[in-house]
C-alpha positions in Angstrom: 40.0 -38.7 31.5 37.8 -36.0 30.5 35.5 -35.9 33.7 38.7 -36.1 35.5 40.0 -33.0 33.8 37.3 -31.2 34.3 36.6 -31.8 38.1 40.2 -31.1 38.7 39.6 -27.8 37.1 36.6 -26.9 39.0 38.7 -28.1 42.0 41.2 -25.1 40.6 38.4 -22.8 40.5 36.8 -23.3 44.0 40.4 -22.5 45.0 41.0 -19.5 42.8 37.2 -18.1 44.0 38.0 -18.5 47.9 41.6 -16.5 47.1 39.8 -14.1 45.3 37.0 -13.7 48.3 39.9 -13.2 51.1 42.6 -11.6 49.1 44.8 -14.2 48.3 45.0 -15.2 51.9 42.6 -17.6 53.1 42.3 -18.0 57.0 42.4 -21.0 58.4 39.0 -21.8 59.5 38.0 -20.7 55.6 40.7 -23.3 54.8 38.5 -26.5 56.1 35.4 -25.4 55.0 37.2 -25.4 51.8 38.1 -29.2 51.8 34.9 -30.2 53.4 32.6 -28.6 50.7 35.3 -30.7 48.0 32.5 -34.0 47.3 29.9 -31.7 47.2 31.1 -29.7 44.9 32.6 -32.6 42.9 29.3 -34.0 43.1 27.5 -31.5 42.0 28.9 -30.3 39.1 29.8 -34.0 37.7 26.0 -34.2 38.4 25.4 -30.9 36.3 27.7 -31.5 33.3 26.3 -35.1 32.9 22.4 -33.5 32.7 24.0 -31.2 30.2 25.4 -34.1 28.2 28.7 -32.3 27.7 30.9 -35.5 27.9 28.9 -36.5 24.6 31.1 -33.5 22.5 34.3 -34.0 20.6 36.7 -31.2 21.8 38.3 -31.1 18.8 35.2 -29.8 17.2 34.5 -27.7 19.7 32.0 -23.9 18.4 29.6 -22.1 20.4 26.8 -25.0 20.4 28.9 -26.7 22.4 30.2 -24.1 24.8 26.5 -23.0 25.3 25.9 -26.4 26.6 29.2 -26.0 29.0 27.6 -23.3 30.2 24.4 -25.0 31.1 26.1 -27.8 33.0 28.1 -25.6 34.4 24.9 -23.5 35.8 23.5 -27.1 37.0 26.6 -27.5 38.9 26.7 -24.5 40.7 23.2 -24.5 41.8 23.1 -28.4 42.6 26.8 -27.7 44.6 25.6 -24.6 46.2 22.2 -26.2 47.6 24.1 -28.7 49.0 26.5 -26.7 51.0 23.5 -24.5 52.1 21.7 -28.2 53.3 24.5 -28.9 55.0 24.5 -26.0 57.1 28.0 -24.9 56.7 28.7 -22.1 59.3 30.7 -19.1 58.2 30.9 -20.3 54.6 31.1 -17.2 51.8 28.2 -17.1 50.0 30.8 -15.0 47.6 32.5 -18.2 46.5 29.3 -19.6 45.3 28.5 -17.3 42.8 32.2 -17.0 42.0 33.2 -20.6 40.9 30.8 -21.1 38.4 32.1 -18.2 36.7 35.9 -19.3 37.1 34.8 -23.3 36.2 33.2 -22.0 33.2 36.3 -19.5 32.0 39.0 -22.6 32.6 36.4 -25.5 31.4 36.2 -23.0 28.0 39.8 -22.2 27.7 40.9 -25.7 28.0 38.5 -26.9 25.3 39.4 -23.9 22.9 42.8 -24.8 23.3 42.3 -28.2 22.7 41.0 -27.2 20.1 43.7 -24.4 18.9 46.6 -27.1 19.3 44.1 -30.1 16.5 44.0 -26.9 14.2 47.3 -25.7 13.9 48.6 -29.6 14.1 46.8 -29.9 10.9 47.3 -27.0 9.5 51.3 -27.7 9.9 50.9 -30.3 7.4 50.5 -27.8 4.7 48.3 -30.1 2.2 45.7 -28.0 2.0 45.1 -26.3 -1.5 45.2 -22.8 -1.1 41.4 -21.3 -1.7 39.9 -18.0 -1.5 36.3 -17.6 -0.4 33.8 -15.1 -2.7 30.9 -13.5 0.0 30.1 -11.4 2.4 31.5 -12.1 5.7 27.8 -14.1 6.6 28.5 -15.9 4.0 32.1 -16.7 4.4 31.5 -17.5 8.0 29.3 -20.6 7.0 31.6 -21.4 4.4 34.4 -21.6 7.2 32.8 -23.6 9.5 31.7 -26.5 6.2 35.3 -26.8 5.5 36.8 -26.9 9.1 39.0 -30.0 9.3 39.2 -30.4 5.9 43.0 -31.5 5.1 42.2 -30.6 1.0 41.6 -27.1 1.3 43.0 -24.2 3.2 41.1 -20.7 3.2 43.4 -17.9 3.2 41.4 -14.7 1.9 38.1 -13.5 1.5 36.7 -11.8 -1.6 33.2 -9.7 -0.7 30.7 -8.0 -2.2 30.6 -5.4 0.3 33.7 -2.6 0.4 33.1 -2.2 3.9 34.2 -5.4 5.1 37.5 -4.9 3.0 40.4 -5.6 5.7 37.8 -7.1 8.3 38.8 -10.9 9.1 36.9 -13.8 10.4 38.4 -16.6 11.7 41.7 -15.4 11.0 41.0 -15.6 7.3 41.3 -11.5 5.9 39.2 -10.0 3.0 41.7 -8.9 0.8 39.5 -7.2 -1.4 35.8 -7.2 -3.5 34.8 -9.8 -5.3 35.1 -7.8 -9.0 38.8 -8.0 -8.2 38.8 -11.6 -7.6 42.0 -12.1 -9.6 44.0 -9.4 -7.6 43.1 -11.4 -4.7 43.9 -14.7 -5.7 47.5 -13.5 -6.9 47.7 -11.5 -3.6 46.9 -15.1 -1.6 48.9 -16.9 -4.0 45.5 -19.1 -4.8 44.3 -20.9 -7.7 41.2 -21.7 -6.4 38.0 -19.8 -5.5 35.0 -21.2 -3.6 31.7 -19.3 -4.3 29.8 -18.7 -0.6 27.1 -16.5 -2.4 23.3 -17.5 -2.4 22.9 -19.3 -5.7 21.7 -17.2 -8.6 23.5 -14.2 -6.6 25.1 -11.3 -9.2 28.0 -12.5 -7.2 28.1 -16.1 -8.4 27.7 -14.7 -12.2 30.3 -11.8 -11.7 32.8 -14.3 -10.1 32.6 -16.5 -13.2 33.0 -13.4 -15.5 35.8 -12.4 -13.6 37.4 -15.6 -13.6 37.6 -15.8 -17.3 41.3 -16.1 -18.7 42.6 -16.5 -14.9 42.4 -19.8 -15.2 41.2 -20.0 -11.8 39.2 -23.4 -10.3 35.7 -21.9 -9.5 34.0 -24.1 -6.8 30.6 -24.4 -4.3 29.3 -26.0 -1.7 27.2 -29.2 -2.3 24.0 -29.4 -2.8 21.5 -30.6 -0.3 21.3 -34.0 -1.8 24.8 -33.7 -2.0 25.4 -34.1 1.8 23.4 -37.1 1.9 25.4 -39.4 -1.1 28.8 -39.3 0.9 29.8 -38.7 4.6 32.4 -35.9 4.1 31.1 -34.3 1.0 33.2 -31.5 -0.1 33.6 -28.1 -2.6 32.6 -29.0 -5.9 32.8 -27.2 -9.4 30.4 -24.6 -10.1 28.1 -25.6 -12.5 25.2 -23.5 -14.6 22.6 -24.4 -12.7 24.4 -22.4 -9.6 24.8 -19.1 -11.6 21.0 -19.3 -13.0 20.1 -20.8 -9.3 16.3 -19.9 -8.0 15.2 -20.0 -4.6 14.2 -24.1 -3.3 11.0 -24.9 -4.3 8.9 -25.3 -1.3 6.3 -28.2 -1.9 3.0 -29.9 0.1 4.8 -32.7 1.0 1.8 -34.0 3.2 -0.6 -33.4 0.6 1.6 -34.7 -2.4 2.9 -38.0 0.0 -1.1 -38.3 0.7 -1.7 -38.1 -3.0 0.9 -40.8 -4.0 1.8 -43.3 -1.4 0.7 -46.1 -1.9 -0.9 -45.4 -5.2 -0.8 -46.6 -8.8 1.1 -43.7 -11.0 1.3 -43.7 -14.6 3.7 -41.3 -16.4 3.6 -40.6 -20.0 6.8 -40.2 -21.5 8.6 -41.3 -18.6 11.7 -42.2 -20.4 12.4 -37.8 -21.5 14.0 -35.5 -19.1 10.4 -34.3 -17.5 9.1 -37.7 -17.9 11.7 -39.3 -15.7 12.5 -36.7 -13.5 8.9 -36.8 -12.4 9.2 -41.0 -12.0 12.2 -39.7 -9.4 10.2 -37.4 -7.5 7.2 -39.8 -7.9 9.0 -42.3 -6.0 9.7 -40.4 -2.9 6.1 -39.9 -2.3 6.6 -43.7 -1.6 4.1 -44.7 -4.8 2.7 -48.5 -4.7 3.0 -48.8 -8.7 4.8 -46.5 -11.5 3.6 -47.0 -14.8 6.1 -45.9 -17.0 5.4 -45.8 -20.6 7.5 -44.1 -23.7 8.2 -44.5 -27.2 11.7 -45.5 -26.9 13.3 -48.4 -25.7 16.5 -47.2 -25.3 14.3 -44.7 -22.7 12.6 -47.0 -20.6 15.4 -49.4 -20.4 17.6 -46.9 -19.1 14.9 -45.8 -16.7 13.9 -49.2 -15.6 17.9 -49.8 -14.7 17.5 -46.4 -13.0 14.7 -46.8 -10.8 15.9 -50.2 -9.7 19.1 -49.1 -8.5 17.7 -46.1 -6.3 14.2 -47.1 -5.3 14.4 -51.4 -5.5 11.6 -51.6 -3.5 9.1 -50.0 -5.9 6.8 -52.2 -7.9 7.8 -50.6 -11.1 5.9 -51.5 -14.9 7.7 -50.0 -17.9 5.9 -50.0 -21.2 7.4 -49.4 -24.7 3.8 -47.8 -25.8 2.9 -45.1 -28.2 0.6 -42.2 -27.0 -0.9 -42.2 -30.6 -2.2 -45.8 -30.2 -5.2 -45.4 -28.0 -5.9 -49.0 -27.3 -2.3 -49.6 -26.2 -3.1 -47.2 -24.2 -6.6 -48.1 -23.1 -5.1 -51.4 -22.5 -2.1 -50.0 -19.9 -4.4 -47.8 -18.0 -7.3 -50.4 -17.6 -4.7 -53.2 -16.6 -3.3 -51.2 -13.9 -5.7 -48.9 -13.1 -3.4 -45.5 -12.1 -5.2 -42.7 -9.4 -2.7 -40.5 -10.9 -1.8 -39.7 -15.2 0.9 -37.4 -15.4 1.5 -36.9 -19.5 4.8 -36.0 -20.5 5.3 -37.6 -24.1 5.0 -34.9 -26.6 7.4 -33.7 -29.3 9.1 -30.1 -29.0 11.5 -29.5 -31.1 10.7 -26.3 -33.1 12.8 -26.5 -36.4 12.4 -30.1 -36.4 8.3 -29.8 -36.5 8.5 -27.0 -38.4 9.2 -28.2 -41.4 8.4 -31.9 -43.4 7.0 -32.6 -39.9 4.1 -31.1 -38.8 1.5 -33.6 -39.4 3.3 -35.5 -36.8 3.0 -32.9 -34.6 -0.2 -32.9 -34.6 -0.5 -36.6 -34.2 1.6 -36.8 -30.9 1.0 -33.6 -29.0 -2.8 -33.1 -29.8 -4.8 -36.5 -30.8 -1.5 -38.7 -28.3 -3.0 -36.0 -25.4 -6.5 -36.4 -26.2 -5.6 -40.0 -26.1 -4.5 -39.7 -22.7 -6.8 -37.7 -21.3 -9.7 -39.7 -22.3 -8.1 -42.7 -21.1 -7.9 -41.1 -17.4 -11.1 -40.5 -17.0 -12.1 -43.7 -18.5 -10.2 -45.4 -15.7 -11.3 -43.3 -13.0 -7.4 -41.6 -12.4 -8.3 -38.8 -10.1 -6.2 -36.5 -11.6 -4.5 -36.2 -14.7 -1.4 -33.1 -15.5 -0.8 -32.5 -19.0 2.9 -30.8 -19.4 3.0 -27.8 -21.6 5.2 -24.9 -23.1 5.5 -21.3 -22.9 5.5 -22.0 -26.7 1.7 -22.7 -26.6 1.1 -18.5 -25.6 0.5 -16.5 -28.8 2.4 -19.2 -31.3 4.3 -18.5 -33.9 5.0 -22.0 -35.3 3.5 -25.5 -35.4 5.1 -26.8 -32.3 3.5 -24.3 -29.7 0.6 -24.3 -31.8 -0.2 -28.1 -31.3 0.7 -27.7 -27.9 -2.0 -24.4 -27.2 -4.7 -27.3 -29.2 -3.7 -29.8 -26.8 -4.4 -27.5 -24.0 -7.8 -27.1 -25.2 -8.4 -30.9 -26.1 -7.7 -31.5 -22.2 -10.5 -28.6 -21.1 -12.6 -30.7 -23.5 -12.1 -33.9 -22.4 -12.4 -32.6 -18.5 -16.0 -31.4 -19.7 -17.1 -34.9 -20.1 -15.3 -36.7 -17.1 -16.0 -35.4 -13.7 -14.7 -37.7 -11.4 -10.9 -36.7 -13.1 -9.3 -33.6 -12.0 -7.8 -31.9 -15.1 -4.7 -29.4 -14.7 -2.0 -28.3 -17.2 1.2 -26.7 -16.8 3.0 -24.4 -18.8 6.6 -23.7 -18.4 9.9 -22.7 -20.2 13.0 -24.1 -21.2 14.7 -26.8 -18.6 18.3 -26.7 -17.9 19.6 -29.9 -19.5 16.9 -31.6 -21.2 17.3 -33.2 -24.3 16.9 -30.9 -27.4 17.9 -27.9 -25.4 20.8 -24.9 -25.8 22.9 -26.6 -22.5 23.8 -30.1 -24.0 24.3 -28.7 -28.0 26.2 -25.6 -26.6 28.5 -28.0 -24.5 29.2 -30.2 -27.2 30.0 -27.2 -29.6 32.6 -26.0 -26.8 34.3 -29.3 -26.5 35.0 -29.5 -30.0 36.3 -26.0 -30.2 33.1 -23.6 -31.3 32.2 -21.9 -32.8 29.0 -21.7 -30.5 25.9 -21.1 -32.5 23.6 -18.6 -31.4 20.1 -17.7 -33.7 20.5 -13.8 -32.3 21.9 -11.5 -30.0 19.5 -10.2 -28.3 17.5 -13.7 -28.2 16.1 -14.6 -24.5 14.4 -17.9 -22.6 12.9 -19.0 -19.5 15.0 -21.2 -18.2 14.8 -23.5 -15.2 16.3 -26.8 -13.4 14.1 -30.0 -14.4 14.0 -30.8 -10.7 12.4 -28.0 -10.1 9.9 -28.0 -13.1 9.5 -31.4 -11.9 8.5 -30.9 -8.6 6.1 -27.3 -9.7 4.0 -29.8 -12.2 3.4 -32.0 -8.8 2.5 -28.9 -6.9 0.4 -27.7 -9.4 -1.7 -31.2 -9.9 -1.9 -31.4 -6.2 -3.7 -28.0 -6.3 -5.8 -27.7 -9.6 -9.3 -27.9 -10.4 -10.6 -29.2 -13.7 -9.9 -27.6 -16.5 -7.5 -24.8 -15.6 -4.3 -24.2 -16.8 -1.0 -23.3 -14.5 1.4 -21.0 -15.1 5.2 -21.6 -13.6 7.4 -18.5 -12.1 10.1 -18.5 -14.8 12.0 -15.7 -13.0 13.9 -13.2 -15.0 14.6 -14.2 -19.0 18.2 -15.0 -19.8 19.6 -13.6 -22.9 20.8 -17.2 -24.6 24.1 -15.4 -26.1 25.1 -14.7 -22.0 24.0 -18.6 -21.2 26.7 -19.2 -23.9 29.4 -17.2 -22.3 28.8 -18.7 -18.7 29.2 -21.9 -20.5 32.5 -21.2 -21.9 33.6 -19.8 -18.8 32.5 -22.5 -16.8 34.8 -24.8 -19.1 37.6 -22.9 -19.0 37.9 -21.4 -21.8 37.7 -17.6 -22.9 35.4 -16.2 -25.9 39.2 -16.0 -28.0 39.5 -19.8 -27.6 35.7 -20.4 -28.2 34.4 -17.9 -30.3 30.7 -17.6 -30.6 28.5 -17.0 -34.1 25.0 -15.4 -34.9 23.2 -18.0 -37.5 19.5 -15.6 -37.8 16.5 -16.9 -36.4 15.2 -20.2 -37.7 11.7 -20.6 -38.9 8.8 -19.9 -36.3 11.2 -18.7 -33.7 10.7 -15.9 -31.7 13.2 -13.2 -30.0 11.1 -14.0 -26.9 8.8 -16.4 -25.1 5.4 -15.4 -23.1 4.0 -17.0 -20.6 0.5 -15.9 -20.7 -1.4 -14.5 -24.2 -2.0 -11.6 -24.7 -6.4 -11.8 -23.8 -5.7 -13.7 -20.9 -5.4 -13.0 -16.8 -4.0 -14.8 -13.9 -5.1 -15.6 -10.7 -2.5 -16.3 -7.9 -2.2 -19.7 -5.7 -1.4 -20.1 -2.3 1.7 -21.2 -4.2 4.3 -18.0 -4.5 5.5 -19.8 -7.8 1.9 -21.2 -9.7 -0.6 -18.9 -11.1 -3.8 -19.7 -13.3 -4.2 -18.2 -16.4 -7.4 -17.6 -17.9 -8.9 -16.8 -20.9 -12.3 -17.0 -23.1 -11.0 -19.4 -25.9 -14.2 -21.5 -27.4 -13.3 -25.4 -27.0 -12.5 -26.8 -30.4 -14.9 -29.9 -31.9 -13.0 -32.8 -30.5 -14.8 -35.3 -33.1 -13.8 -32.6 -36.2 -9.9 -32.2 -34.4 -9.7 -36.1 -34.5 -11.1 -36.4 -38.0 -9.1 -33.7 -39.7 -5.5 -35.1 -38.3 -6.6 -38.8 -39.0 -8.0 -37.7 -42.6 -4.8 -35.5 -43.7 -2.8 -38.2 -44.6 1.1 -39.3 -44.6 2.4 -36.2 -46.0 0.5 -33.5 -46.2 1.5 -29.9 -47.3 2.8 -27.6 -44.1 0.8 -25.0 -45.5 -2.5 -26.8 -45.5 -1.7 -28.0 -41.8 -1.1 -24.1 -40.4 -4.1 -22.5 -42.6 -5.9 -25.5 -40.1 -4.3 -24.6 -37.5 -5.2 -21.4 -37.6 -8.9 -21.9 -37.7 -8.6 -24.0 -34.6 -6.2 -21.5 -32.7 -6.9 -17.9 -33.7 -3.6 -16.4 -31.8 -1.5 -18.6 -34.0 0.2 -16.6 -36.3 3.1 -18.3 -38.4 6.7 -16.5 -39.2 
């Protein structure tokens, strides 16, 4: 039916062009060359708009792509039509016409589509379920936000909020800016809305001042899905803003040729594996397509929920999961010769500051330092090719025993890496992850559902903070890329002060700072108003990755034999201040608060 529509409006145009030519009086002798160039003509352009492919497109989804391709079939036509008629040796005929069809076909093949189209819109529109939204962005970014939702029956776009003053009372698919995004709430009462769907880049001021705006509006803030989004549903659509969105960083762009080289196919082992680093690095692990993944962490609870994880999304993976201790080094001795891993990624460490800060630093010491030495010896023992050890900005100039046993481990590893050549040694330092366990995001949630206050050590306290996907993926760049011994540095971004992260957080439940009020406790032993990233007597040195630098610095390596004997020797319970006055003389930018 199609085909036959369009043919009979070419037929319409042929017509229209030869009035057009003779004044809307065609002579005679005009008239039969008319009818006799009909098949050809027919011919030809059903020729042309099948090489185009246009009867593959759904007219009621019809946009530019698609009339772009009209266009070419319709070009196809005309030539193809016009070479026969000039084959055929048709005396007298207008050459006029020929250029003039085309150009009618293609006005009338458009129009019919676009109103096609018009009649599916409005039908649908008419129906009036659609749940009245205004869009936040700049007309660019409303434009793609238009064409995500188009025939969507949930929700109907009537205004646009933008950042730029000069596209107030502009309009883009019939949907007006009403005014800027600071006076969201004006515009949503204007539109009679309750909902608003943020079309800025994530981590845009616009995102954040949207959300501050909102506050006490009561107004359903909502996106566009993410990536991975699109690919979990087939009509995926807004969803609510979440913090990751107002903190958002640009994608991480990643080797994947290098990375799937490194890891398909191969035996992984991940330490850890069952914390929020450790198993977001089993997810990205697995889809490099790795032969084995060696999972092994403390907990049970951990690697059970892991192992039902990883056999639900990736069920053909030979998965191992191992309820092992990092502290036990034939456990571990035993995991790695068994299996054999190319790869040791070593996540298990413990990092809570107040916790090791007090009554249990000696077990500190025992995880993060001798548990990492244990690990890295182990990896070069079994020949693993490389081996990433995940660290802290907490290791940089510590003030307390956490960061401080982390800064020793670091050192261990460039130890061990001296005696093992074959292994590639790396680690990675980064800052606080979005979400983890122990962080501000899951205890400042659970303060807010049960009413506040929200506790917050100090006003003008700020973090590093990032998504764990994106740590994730950084550590695997940055093992990829390392040689022995060095240390990598992550792009944190800008610091967040924590006491805004705790606004956002209210705001993104609903609730204002009246409802959920938030309280300065002091700072807590060893914890600083700020985190570095790189001490004070050290350098970097940039990557062909925009986001990973190594740092360097002139730090002697510590005894390994004397590290190993001291911990071991210091018994069950020894005094904290013994354990820092050591500390110290192994790490002389440790200074405790």
């Amino acid at each position: 039916m199609l085909v036959a529509v369009d043919l009979a409006l070419v037929l319409v145009a042929g017509w229209v062009a030869f009035w057009l030519r003779f004044n809307f009086d065609i002579p005679g002798e005009f008239d039969r060359l008319a009818r006799h160039s009909i098949p050809w003509t027919l011919a030809g352009y059903a020729t042309g708009l099948s090489l185009a492919r246009v009867y593959r497109q759904v007219w009621s989804y019809i946009g530019l792509p698609e009339l772009r391709q009209l266009a070419v079939g319709i070009l196809l036509g005309g030539l193809l039509s016009a070479a026969a008629i000039l084959m055929l040796r048709m005396q007298n005929f207008p050459r006029s016409v020929l250029l003039l069809q085309p150009l009618i076909a293609l006005v009338l093949l458009g129009a019919a589509r676009a109103g096609w189209r018009t009649f599916i819109e409005r039908r649908t529109l008419g129906r009036g379920i659609g749940r009245r939204l205004v869009i936040v962005g700049s007309l660019q970014d409303a434009a793609d936000a238009l064409r995500a939702l188009k025939g969507s029956h949930q929700w109907e776009p009537v205004a646009i909020a933008s950042p730029v003053a000069s596209e107030v009372g502009r309009s883009i698919q019939n949907v007006r800016v009403l005014g800027q995004s600071e006076s969201l709430i004006d515009v949503c009462e204007m539109a009679q809305a309750d909902a608003a769907l943020v079309a800025s880049p994530p981590g845009s001021p616009e995102r954040h001042e949207a959300l501050m705006n909102a506050a006490g509006a009561r107004l359903t803030l909502l996106t566009m899905p993410r990536p991975n989004e699109w690919l979990k549903t087939d009509s995926p659509g807004p969803r609510k803003i979440e913090l990751e969105d107002l903190l958002g960083r640009s994608p991480v762009q990643l080797d994947t040729a290098q990375l799937a080289d490194l890891f398909s196919g191969q035996t992984v082992m991940v330490t850890g594996a069952g914390g929020s680093i450790g198993s977001e690095l089993c997810r990205q692990v697995a889809r490099f397509g790795v032969g084995r993944l060696v999972c092994v962490d403390v907990s049970e609870y951990a690697v059970y929920r892991l192992e039902q994880e990883m056999r639900d999304s990736h069920p053909q993976m030979h998965g191992l999961y191992y309820t092992a201790n990092v502290r036990e080094l034939d456990r571990l001795r035993a995991i790695a010769d068994k299996h054999k891993p190319t790869v040791i990624l070593h996540a298990a460490a413990y990092k809570h500051v107040p916790l090791m800060e007090e009554l249990n630093e000696i077990e500190a010491l025992r995880t993060n330092v001798i548990g990492t030495l244990n690990a890295a010896r182990v990896a070069g023992e079994c020949g693993a090719r490389r081996f990433v050890m995940i660290s802290t900005d907490k290791a940089v100039n510590p003030t307390n025993v956490m960061g401080a046993s982390k800064r020793l481990a670091e050192l261990m590893v460039q130890a061990v890496a001296a005696q093992f050549d074959r292994t590639q040694y790396v680690s990675v330092r980064f800052g606080n992850v979005l979400g983890s366990s122990g962080s501000v995001v899951p205890l400042f949630t659970s303060q807010i559902a049960r009413g506040g206050p929200v506790t917050v050590t100090h006003p003008d306290i700020v973090r590093y903070f990032m998504t764990i996907p994106e740590a994730a993926q950084l550590v695997l760049q940055a093992g990829l890329m390392g040689s022995s011994g060095q240390i990598f540095v992550l792009d944190m971004g800008e610091p967040v002060k924590i006491v805004e992260l705790a606004r956002m957080l209210i705001r993104l439940s609903g609730r204002t700072e009246q409802e959920v009020p938030i309280a300065y406790t002091g700072l807590r032993p060893g914890e600083k108003l700020y985190e570095e990233l790189l001490a004070d007597d050290e350098t970097t040195e940039p990557t062909p990755h925009p986001k990973l630098r190594v740092a360097k610095n002139s730090t002697s390596l510590p005894d390994v034999a004397g590290v190993t004997q001291w911990i071991n020797e210091a018994g069950p319970f020894p005094a904290g201040g013994a354990v820092r006055d050591w500390l110290r003389s192994q790490v002389p930018e440790y200074t405790p608060r």
